[in-house]
N, CA and C atoms of all chains as a GROMACS GRO file, in nm:
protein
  480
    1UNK      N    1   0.665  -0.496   2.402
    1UNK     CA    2   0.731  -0.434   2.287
    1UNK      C    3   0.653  -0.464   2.159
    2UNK      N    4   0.624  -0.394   2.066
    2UNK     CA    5   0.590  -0.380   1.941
    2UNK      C    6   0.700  -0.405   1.826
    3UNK      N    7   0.649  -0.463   1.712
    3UNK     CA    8   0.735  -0.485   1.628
    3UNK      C    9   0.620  -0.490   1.515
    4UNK      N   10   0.698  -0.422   1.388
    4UNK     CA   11   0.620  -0.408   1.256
    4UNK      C   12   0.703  -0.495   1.155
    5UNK      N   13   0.725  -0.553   1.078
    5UNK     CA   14   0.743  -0.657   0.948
    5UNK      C   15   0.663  -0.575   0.839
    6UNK      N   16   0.774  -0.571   0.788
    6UNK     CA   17   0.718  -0.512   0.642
    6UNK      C   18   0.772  -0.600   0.536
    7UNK      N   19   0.682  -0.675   0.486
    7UNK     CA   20   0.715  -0.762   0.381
    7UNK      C   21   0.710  -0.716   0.252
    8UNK      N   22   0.787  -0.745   0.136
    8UNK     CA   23   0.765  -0.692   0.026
    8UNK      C   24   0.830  -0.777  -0.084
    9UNK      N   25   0.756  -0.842  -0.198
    9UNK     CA   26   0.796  -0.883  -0.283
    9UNK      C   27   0.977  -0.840  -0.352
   10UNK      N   28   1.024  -0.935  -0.374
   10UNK     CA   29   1.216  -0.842  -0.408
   10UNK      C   30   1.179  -0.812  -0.564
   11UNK      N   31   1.314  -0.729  -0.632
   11UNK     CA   32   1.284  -0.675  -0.732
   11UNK      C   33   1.294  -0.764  -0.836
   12UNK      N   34   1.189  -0.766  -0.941
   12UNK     CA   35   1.245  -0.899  -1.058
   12UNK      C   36   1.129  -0.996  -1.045
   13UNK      N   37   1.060  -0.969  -0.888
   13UNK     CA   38   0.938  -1.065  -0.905
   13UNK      C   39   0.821  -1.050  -0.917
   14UNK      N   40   0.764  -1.042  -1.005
   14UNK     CA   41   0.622  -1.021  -1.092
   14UNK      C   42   0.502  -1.032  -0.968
   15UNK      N   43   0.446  -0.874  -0.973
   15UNK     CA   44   0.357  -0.828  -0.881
   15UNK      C   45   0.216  -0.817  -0.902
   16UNK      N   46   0.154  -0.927  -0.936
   16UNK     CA   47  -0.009  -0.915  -0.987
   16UNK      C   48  -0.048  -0.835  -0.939
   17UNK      N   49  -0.048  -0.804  -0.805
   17UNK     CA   50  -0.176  -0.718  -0.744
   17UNK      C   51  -0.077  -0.619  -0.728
   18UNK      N   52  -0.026  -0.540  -0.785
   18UNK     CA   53   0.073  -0.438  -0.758
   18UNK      C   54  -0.004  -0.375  -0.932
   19UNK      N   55   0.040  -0.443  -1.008
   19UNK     CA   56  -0.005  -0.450  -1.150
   19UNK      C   57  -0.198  -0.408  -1.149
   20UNK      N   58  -0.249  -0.463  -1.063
   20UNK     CA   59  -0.400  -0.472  -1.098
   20UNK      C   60  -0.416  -0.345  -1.003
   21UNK      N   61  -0.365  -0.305  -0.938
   21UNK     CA   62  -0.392  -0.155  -0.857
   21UNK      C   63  -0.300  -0.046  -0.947
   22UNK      N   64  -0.227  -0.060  -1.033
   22UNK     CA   65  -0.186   0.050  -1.126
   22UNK      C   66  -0.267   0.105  -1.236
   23UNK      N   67  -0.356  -0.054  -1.297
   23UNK     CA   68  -0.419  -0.051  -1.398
   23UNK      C   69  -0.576   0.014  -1.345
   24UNK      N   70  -0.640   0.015  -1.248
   24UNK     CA   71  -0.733   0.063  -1.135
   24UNK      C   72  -0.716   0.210  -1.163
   25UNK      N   73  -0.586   0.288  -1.075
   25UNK     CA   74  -0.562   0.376  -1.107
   25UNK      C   75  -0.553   0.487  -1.214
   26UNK      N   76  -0.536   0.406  -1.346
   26UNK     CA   77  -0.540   0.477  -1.412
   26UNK      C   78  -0.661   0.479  -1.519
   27UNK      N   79  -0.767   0.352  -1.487
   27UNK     CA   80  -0.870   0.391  -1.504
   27UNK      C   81  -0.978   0.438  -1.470
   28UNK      N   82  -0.912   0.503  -1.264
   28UNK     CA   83  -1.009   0.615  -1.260
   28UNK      C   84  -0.922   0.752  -1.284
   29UNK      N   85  -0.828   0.761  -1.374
   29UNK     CA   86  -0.742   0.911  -1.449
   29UNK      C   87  -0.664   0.904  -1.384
   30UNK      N   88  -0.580   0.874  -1.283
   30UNK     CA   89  -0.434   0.900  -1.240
   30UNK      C   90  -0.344   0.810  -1.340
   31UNK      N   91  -0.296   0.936  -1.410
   31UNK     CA   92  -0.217   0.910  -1.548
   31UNK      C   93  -0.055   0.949  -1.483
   32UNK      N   94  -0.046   1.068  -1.352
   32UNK     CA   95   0.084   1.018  -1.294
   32UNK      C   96   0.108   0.880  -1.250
   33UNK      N   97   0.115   0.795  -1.213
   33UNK     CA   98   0.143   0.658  -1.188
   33UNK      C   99   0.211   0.595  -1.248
   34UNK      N  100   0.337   0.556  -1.211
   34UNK     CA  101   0.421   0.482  -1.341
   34UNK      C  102   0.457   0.352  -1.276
   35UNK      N  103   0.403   0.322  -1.154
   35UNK     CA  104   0.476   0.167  -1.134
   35UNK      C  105   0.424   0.132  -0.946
   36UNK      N  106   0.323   0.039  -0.951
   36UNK     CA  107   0.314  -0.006  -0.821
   36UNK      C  108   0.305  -0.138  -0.783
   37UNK      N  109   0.384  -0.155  -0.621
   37UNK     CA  110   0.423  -0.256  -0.601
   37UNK      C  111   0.315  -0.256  -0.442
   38UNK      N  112   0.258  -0.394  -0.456
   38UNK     CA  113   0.220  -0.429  -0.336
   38UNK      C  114   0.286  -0.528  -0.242
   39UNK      N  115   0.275  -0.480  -0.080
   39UNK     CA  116   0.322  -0.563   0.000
   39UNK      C  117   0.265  -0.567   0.157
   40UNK      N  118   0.315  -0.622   0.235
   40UNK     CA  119   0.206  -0.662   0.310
   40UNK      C  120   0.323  -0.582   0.479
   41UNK      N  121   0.230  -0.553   0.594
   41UNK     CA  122   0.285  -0.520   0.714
   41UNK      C  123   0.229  -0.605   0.815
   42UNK      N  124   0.296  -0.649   0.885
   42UNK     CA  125   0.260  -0.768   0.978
   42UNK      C  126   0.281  -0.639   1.129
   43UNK      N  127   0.184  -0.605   1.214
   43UNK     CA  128   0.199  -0.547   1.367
   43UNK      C  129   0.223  -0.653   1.468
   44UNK      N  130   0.307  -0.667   1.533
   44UNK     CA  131   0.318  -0.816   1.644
   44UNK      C  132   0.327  -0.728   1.801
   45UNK      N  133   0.286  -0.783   1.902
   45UNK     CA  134   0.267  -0.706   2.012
   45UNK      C  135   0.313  -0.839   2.107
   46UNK      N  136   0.497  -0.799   2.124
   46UNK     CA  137   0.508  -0.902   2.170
   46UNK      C  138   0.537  -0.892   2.339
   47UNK      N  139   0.578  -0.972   2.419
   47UNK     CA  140   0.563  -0.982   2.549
   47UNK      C  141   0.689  -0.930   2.555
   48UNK      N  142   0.806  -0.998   2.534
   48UNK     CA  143   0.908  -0.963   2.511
   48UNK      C  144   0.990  -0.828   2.511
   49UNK      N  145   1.063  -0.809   2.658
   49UNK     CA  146   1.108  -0.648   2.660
   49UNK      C  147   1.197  -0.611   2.651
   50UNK      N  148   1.293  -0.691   2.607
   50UNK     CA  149   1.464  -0.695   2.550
   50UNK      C  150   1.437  -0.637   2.400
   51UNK      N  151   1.531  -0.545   2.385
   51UNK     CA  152   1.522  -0.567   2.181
   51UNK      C  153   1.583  -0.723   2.131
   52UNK      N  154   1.731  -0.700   2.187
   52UNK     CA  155   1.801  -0.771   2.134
   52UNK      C  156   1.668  -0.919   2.106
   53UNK      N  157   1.642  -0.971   2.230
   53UNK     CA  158   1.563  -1.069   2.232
   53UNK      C  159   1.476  -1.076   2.119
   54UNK      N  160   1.328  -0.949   2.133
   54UNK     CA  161   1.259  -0.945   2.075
   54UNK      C  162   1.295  -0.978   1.897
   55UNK      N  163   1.418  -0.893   1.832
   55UNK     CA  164   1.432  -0.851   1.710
   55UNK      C  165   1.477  -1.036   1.689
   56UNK      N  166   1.567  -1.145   1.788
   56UNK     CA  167   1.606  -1.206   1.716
   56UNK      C  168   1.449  -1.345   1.675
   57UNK      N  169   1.374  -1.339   1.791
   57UNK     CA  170   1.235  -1.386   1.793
   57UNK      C  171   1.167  -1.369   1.693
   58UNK      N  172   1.138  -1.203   1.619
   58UNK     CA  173   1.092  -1.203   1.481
   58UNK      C  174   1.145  -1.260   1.361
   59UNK      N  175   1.283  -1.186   1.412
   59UNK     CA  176   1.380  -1.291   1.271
   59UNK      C  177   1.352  -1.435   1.228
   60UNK      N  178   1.325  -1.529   1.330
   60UNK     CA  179   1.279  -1.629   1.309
   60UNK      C  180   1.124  -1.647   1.285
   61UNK      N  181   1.004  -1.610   1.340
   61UNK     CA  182   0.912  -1.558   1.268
   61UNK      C  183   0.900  -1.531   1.147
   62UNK      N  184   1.001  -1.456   1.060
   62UNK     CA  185   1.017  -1.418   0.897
   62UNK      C  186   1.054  -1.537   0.884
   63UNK      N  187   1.155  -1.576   0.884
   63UNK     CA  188   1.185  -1.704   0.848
   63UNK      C  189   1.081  -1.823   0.833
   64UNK      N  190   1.037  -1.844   0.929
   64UNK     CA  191   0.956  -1.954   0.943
   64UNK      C  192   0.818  -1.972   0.894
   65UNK      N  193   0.762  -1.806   0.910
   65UNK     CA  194   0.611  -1.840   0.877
   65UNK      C  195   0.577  -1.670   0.799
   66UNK      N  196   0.630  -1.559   0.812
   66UNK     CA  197   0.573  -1.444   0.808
   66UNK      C  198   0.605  -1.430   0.666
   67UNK      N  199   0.748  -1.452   0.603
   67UNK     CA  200   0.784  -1.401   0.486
   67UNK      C  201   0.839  -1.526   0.441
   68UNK      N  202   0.780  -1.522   0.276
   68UNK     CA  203   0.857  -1.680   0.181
   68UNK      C  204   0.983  -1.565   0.129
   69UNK      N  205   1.108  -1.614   0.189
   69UNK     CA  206   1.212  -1.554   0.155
   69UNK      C  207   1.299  -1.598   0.022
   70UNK      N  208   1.246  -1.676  -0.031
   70UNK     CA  209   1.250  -1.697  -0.176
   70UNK      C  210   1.208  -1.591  -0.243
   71UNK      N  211   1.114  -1.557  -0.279
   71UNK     CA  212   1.057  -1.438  -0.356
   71UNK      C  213   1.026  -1.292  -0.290
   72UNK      N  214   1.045  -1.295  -0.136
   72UNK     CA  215   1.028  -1.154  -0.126
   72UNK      C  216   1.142  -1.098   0.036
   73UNK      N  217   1.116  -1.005   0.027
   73UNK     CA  218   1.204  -0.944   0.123
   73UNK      C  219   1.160  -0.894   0.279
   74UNK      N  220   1.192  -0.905   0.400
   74UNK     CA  221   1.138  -0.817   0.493
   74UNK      C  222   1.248  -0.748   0.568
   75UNK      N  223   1.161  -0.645   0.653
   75UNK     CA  224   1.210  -0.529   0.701
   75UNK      C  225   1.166  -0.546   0.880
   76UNK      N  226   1.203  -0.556   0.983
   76UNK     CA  227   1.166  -0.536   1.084
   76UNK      C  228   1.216  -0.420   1.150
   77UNK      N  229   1.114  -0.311   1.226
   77UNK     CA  230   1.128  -0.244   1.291
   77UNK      C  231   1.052  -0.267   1.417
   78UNK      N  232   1.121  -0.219   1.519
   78UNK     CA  233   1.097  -0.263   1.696
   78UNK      C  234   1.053  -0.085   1.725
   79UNK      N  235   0.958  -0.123   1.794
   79UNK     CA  236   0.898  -0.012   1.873
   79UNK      C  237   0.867  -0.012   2.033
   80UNK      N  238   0.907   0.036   2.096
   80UNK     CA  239   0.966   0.007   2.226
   80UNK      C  240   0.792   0.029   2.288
   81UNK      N  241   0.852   1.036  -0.792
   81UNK     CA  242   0.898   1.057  -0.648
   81UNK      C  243   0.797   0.926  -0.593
   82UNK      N  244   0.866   0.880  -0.483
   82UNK     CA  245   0.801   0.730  -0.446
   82UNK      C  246   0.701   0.830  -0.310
   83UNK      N  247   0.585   0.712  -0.310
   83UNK     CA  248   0.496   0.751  -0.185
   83UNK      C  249   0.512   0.572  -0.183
   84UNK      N  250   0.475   0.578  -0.020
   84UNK     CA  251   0.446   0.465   0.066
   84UNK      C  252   0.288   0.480   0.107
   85UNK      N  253   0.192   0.391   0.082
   85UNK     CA  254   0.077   0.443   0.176
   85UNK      C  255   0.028   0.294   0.270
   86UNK      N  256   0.054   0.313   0.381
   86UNK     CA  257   0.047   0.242   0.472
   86UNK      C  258  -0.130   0.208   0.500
   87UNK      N  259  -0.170   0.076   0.444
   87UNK     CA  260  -0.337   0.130   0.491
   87UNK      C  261  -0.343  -0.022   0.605
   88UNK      N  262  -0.400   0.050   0.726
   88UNK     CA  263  -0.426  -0.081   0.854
   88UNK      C  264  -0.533  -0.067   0.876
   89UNK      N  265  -0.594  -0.169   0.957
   89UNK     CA  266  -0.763  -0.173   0.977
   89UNK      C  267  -0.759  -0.088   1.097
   90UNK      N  268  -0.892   0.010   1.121
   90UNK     CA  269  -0.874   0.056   1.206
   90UNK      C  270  -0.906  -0.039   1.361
   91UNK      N  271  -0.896  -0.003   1.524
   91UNK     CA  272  -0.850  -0.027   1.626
   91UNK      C  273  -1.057  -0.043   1.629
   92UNK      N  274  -1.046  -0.160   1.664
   92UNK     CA  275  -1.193  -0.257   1.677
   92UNK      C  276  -1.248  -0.318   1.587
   93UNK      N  277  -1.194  -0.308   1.449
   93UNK     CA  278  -1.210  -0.368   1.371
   93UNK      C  279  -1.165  -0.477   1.355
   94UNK      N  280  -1.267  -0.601   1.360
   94UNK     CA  281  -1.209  -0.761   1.378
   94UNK      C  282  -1.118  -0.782   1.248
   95UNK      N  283  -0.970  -0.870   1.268
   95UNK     CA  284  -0.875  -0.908   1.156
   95UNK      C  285  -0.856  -1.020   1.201
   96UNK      N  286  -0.953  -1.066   1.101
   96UNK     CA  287  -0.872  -1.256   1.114
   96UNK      C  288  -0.805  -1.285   1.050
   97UNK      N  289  -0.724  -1.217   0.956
   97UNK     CA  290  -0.578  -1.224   0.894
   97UNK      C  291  -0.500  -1.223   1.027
   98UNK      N  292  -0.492  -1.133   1.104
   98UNK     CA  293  -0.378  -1.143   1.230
   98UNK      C  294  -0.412  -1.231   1.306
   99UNK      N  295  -0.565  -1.270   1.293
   99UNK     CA  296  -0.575  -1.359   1.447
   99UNK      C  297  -0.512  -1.516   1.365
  100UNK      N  298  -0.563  -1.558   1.214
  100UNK     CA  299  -0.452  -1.686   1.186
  100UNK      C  300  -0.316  -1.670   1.212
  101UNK      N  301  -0.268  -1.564   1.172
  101UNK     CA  302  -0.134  -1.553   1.210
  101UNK      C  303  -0.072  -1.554   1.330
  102UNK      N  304  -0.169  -1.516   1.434
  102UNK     CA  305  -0.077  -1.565   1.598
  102UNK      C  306  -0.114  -1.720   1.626
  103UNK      N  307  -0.229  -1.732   1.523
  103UNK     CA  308  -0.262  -1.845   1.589
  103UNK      C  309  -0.163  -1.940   1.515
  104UNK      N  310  -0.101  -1.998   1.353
  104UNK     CA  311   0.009  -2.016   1.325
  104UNK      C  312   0.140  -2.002   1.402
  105UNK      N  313   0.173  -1.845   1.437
  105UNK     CA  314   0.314  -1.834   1.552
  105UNK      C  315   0.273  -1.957   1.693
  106UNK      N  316   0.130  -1.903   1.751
  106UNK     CA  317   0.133  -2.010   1.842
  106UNK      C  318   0.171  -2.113   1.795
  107UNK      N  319   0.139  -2.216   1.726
  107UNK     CA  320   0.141  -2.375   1.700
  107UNK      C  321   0.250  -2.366   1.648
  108UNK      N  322   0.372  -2.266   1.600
  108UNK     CA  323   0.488  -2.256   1.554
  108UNK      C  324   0.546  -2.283   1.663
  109UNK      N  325   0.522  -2.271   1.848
  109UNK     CA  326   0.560  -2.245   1.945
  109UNK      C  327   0.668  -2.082   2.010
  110UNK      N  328   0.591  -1.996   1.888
  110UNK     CA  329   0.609  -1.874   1.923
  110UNK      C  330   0.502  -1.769   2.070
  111UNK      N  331   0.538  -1.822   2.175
  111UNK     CA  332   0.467  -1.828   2.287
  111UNK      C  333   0.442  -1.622   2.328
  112UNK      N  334   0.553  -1.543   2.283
  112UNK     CA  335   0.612  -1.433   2.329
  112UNK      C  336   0.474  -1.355   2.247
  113UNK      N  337   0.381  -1.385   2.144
  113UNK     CA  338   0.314  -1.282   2.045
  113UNK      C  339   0.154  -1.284   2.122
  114UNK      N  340   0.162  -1.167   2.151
  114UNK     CA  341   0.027  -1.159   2.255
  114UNK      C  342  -0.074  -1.120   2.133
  115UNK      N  343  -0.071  -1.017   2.069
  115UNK     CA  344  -0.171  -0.958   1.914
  115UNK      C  345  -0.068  -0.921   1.786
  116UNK      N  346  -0.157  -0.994   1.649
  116UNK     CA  347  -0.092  -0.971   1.547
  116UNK      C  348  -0.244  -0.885   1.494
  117UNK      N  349  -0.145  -0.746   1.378
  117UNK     CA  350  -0.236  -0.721   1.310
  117UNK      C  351  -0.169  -0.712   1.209
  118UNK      N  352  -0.308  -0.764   1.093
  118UNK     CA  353  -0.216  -0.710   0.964
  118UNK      C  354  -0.261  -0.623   0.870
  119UNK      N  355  -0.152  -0.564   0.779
  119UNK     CA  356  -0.205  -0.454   0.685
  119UNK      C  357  -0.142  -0.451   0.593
  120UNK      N  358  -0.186  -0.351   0.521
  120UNK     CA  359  -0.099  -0.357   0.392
  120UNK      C  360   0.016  -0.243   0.295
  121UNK      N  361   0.094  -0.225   0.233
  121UNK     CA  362   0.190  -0.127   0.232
  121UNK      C  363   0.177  -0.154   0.061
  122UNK      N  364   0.152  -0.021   0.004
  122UNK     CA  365   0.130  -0.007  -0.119
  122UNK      C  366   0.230   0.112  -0.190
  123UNK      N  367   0.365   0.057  -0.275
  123UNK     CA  368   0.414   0.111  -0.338
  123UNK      C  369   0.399   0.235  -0.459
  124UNK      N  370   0.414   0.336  -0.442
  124UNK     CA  371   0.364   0.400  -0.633
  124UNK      C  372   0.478   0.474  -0.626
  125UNK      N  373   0.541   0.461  -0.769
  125UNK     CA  374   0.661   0.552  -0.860
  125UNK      C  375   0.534   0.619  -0.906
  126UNK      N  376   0.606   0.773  -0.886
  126UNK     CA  377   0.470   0.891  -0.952
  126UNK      C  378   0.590   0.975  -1.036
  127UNK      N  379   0.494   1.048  -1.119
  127UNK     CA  380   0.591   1.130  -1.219
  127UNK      C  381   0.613   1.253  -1.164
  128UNK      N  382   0.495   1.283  -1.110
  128UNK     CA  383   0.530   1.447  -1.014
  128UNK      C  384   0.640   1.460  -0.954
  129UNK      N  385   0.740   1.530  -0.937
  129UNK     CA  386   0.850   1.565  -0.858
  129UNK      C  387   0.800   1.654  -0.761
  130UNK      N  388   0.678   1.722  -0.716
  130UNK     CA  389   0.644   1.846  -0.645
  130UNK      C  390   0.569   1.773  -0.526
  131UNK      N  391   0.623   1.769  -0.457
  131UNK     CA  392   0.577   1.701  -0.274
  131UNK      C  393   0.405   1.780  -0.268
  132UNK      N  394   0.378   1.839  -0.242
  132UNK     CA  395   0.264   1.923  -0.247
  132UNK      C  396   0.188   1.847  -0.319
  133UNK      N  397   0.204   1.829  -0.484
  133UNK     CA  398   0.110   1.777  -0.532
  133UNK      C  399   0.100   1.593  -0.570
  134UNK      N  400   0.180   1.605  -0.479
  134UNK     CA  401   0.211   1.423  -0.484
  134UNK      C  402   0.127   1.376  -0.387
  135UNK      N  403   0.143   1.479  -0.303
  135UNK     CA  404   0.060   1.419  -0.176
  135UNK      C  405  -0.136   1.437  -0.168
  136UNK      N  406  -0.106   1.486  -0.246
  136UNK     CA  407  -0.265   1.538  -0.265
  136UNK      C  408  -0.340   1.469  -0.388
  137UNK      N  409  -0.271   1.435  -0.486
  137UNK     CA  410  -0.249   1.286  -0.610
  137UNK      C  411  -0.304   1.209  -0.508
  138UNK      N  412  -0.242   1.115  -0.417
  138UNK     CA  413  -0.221   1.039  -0.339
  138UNK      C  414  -0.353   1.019  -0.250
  139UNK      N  415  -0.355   1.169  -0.183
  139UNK     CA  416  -0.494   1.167  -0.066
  139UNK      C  417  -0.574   1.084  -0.155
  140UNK      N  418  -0.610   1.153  -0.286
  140UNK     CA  419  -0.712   1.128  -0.372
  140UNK      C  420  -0.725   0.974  -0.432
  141UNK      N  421  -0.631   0.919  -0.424
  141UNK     CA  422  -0.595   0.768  -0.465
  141UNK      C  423  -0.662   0.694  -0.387
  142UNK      N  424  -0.612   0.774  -0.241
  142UNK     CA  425  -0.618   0.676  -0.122
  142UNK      C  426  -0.820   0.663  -0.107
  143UNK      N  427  -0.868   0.757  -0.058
  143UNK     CA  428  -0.980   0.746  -0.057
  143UNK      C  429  -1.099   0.689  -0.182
  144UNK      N  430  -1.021   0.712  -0.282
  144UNK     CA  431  -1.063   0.623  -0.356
  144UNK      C  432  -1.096   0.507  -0.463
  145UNK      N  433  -0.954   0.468  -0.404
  145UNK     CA  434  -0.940   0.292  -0.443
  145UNK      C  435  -0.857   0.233  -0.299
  146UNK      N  436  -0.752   0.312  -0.321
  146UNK     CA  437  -0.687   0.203  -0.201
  146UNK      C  438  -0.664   0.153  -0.052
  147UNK      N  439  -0.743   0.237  -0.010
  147UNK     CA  440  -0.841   0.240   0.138
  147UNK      C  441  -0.979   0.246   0.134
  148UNK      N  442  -1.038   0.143   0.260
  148UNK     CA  443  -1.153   0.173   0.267
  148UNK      C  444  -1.215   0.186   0.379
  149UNK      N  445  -1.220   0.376   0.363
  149UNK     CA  446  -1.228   0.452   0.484
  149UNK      C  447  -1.295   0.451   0.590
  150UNK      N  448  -1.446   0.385   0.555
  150UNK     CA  449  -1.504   0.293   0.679
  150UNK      C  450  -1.416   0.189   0.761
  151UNK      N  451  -1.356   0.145   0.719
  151UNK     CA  452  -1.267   0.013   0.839
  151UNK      C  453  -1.111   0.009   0.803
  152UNK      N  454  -1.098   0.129   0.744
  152UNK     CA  455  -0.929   0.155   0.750
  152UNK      C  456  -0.867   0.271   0.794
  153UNK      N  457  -0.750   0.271   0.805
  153UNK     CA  458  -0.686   0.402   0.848
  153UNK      C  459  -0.593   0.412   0.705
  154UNK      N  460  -0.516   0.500   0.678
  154UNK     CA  461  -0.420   0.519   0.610
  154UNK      C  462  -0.330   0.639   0.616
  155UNK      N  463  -0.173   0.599   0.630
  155UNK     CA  464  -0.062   0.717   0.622
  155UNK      C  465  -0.031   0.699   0.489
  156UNK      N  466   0.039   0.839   0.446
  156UNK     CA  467   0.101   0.873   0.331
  156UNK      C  468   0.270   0.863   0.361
  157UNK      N  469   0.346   0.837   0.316
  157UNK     CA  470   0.495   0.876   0.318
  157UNK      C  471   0.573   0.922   0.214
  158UNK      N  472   0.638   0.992   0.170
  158UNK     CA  473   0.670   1.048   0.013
  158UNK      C  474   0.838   1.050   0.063
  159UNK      N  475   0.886   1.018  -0.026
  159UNK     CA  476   1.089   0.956  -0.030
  159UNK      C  477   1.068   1.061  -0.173
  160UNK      N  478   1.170   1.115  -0.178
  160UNK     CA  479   1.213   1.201  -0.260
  160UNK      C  480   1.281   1.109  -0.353
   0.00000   0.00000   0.00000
Protein backbone atom coordinates (compact mmCIF):
# COMPACT_ATOMS: atom_id res chain seq x y z
CA UNK A 1 0.00 0.00 0.00
CA UNK A 2 1.04 3.55 -0.75
CA UNK A 3 0.53 6.46 1.33
CA UNK A 4 1.24 10.28 0.56
CA UNK A 5 1.69 12.94 3.71
CA UNK A 6 1.25 16.19 2.79
CA UNK A 7 2.75 18.43 5.19
CA UNK A 8 2.11 22.02 5.36
CA UNK A 9 3.02 24.81 7.53
CA UNK A 10 -0.68 25.95 9.63
CA UNK A 11 -2.01 29.36 9.05
CA UNK A 12 -0.33 32.30 11.14
CA UNK A 13 3.09 30.66 10.64
CA UNK A 14 5.58 32.69 8.82
CA UNK A 15 6.67 30.95 5.49
CA UNK A 16 10.26 32.02 4.38
CA UNK A 17 10.49 29.95 1.51
CA UNK A 18 6.89 30.38 0.55
CA UNK A 19 7.78 34.27 0.76
CA UNK A 20 11.19 33.86 -1.26
CA UNK A 21 9.30 31.91 -4.17
CA UNK A 22 6.58 34.78 -4.40
CA UNK A 23 9.21 37.42 -4.46
CA UNK A 24 11.11 35.08 -7.46
CA UNK A 25 7.97 35.17 -9.17
CA UNK A 26 7.37 38.32 -9.48
CA UNK A 27 10.65 39.23 -10.43
CA UNK A 28 10.49 37.18 -13.36
CA UNK A 29 6.74 39.36 -14.12
CA UNK A 30 4.11 37.16 -12.64
CA UNK A 31 2.37 40.14 -11.13
CA UNK A 32 -0.84 37.67 -10.74
CA UNK A 33 0.55 36.11 -7.58
CA UNK A 34 -0.76 37.28 -4.40
CA UNK A 35 0.40 34.78 -1.77
CA UNK A 36 2.55 31.51 -1.63
CA UNK A 37 2.90 28.95 0.74
CA UNK A 38 5.42 26.15 0.72
CA UNK A 39 5.13 22.61 1.92
CA UNK A 40 6.51 19.45 1.70
CA UNK A 41 4.90 15.61 0.41
CA UNK A 42 6.34 12.67 1.98
CA UNK A 43 5.48 9.15 -0.71
CA UNK A 44 5.82 6.00 1.79
CA UNK A 45 5.48 2.52 0.11
CA UNK A 46 4.45 0.60 2.83
CA UNK A 47 4.26 -3.28 3.29
CA UNK A 48 1.27 -3.01 5.04
CA UNK A 49 -2.18 -4.12 3.32
CA UNK A 50 -4.86 -3.22 5.78
CA UNK A 51 -5.88 0.59 5.53
CA UNK A 52 -7.09 0.67 8.80
CA UNK A 53 -3.52 -0.62 9.85
CA UNK A 54 -1.58 1.21 7.38
CA UNK A 55 -3.38 4.89 8.04
CA UNK A 56 -2.93 4.28 11.91
CA UNK A 57 1.14 3.40 11.29
CA UNK A 58 1.48 6.80 9.41
CA UNK A 59 -0.37 8.66 11.99
CA UNK A 60 2.29 7.85 14.20
CA UNK A 61 5.01 8.48 11.67
CA UNK A 62 3.53 12.31 11.58
CA UNK A 63 3.69 12.35 14.93
CA UNK A 64 6.92 11.14 15.64
CA UNK A 65 9.23 12.08 12.91
CA UNK A 66 7.44 13.32 9.51
CA UNK A 67 5.57 16.48 10.73
CA UNK A 68 6.61 19.10 13.85
CA UNK A 69 2.96 19.40 14.76
CA UNK A 70 3.56 22.47 16.59
CA UNK A 71 3.86 24.68 13.64
CA UNK A 72 2.46 22.80 10.82
CA UNK A 73 -0.27 20.55 9.70
CA UNK A 74 -0.55 17.08 7.79
CA UNK A 75 -2.81 15.40 5.52
CA UNK A 76 -2.58 11.61 4.82
CA UNK A 77 -3.92 9.98 1.91
CA UNK A 78 -3.75 5.95 1.36
CA UNK A 79 -3.51 4.62 -2.04
CA UNK A 80 -4.34 1.12 -2.30
CA UNK B 1 -8.18 31.03 -7.52
CA UNK B 2 -5.69 28.62 -5.61
CA UNK B 3 -3.35 26.18 -7.79
CA UNK B 4 -1.50 23.32 -6.01
CA UNK B 5 1.67 22.34 -7.99
CA UNK B 6 2.88 19.14 -6.87
CA UNK B 7 6.71 18.94 -8.05
CA UNK B 8 8.43 15.09 -7.27
CA UNK B 9 11.70 13.86 -8.50
CA UNK B 10 11.30 11.95 -11.31
CA UNK B 11 11.36 7.68 -11.06
CA UNK B 12 15.46 6.97 -11.07
CA UNK B 13 16.34 9.86 -9.83
CA UNK B 14 18.45 9.25 -6.58
CA UNK B 15 16.54 11.12 -3.25
CA UNK B 16 18.42 11.07 -0.29
CA UNK B 17 15.88 13.19 1.33
CA UNK B 18 13.61 9.89 1.29
CA UNK B 19 16.34 7.52 1.73
CA UNK B 20 17.20 9.61 5.46
CA UNK B 21 13.79 9.44 6.04
CA UNK B 22 13.21 5.57 5.93
CA UNK B 23 16.28 5.34 7.27
CA UNK B 24 15.05 7.62 10.50
CA UNK B 25 11.40 5.51 10.34
CA UNK B 26 13.75 2.46 10.43
CA UNK B 27 15.71 3.37 13.69
CA UNK B 28 12.22 4.85 14.79
CA UNK B 29 11.38 0.97 14.56
CA UNK B 30 8.98 1.67 11.78
CA UNK B 31 9.76 -1.81 10.13
CA UNK B 32 6.38 -1.74 7.58
CA UNK B 33 8.19 1.38 5.10
CA UNK B 34 9.85 -0.42 2.24
CA UNK B 35 10.56 3.30 -0.04
CA UNK B 36 10.14 6.88 0.99
CA UNK B 37 10.10 9.63 -1.55
CA UNK B 38 10.02 13.07 -1.07
CA UNK B 39 8.67 16.17 -2.75
CA UNK B 40 7.38 19.16 -2.59
CA UNK B 41 3.78 20.96 -2.72
CA UNK B 42 3.79 24.62 -3.57
CA UNK B 43 0.87 26.85 -2.71
CA UNK B 44 -0.15 30.18 -4.98
CA UNK B 45 -3.36 32.53 -4.33
CA UNK B 46 -3.55 33.97 -8.06
CA UNK B 47 -5.75 36.90 -9.02
CA UNK B 48 -7.04 35.32 -12.26
CA UNK B 49 -10.43 33.83 -11.72
CA UNK B 50 -10.32 32.18 -15.46
CA UNK B 51 -9.13 28.33 -15.11
CA UNK B 52 -7.72 28.47 -18.68
CA UNK B 53 -5.52 31.16 -17.92
CA UNK B 54 -4.47 30.16 -14.50
CA UNK B 55 -3.31 27.16 -15.70
CA UNK B 56 -1.19 28.32 -18.33
CA UNK B 57 0.20 31.38 -15.69
CA UNK B 58 1.17 28.35 -13.86
CA UNK B 59 2.66 25.93 -16.76
CA UNK B 60 4.83 28.98 -17.20
CA UNK B 61 5.84 29.37 -13.46
CA UNK B 62 6.38 25.85 -13.29
CA UNK B 63 9.01 25.44 -15.91
CA UNK B 64 10.51 28.26 -14.94
CA UNK B 65 11.31 28.62 -11.41
CA UNK B 66 9.55 26.02 -9.63
CA UNK B 67 10.50 22.77 -11.23
CA UNK B 68 13.42 21.50 -12.53
CA UNK B 69 12.45 19.77 -15.55
CA UNK B 70 15.54 17.72 -15.98
CA UNK B 71 14.99 15.67 -12.59
CA UNK B 72 11.43 16.62 -11.82
CA UNK B 73 8.00 15.90 -12.68
CA UNK B 74 5.24 18.32 -11.90
CA UNK B 75 1.16 18.34 -11.61
CA UNK B 76 -0.92 21.38 -11.63
CA UNK B 77 -4.25 21.37 -9.50
CA UNK B 78 -6.51 24.56 -9.58
CA UNK B 79 -9.51 24.71 -6.48
CA UNK B 80 -11.78 27.28 -7.53
Amino acid sequence: MKAKVHVTLKRGVLDPQGKAIAHALHTLGFDGVEDVRAGKVIELQLKSTDEATARKEVEAMCSKLLANTVIEDYAIELVA
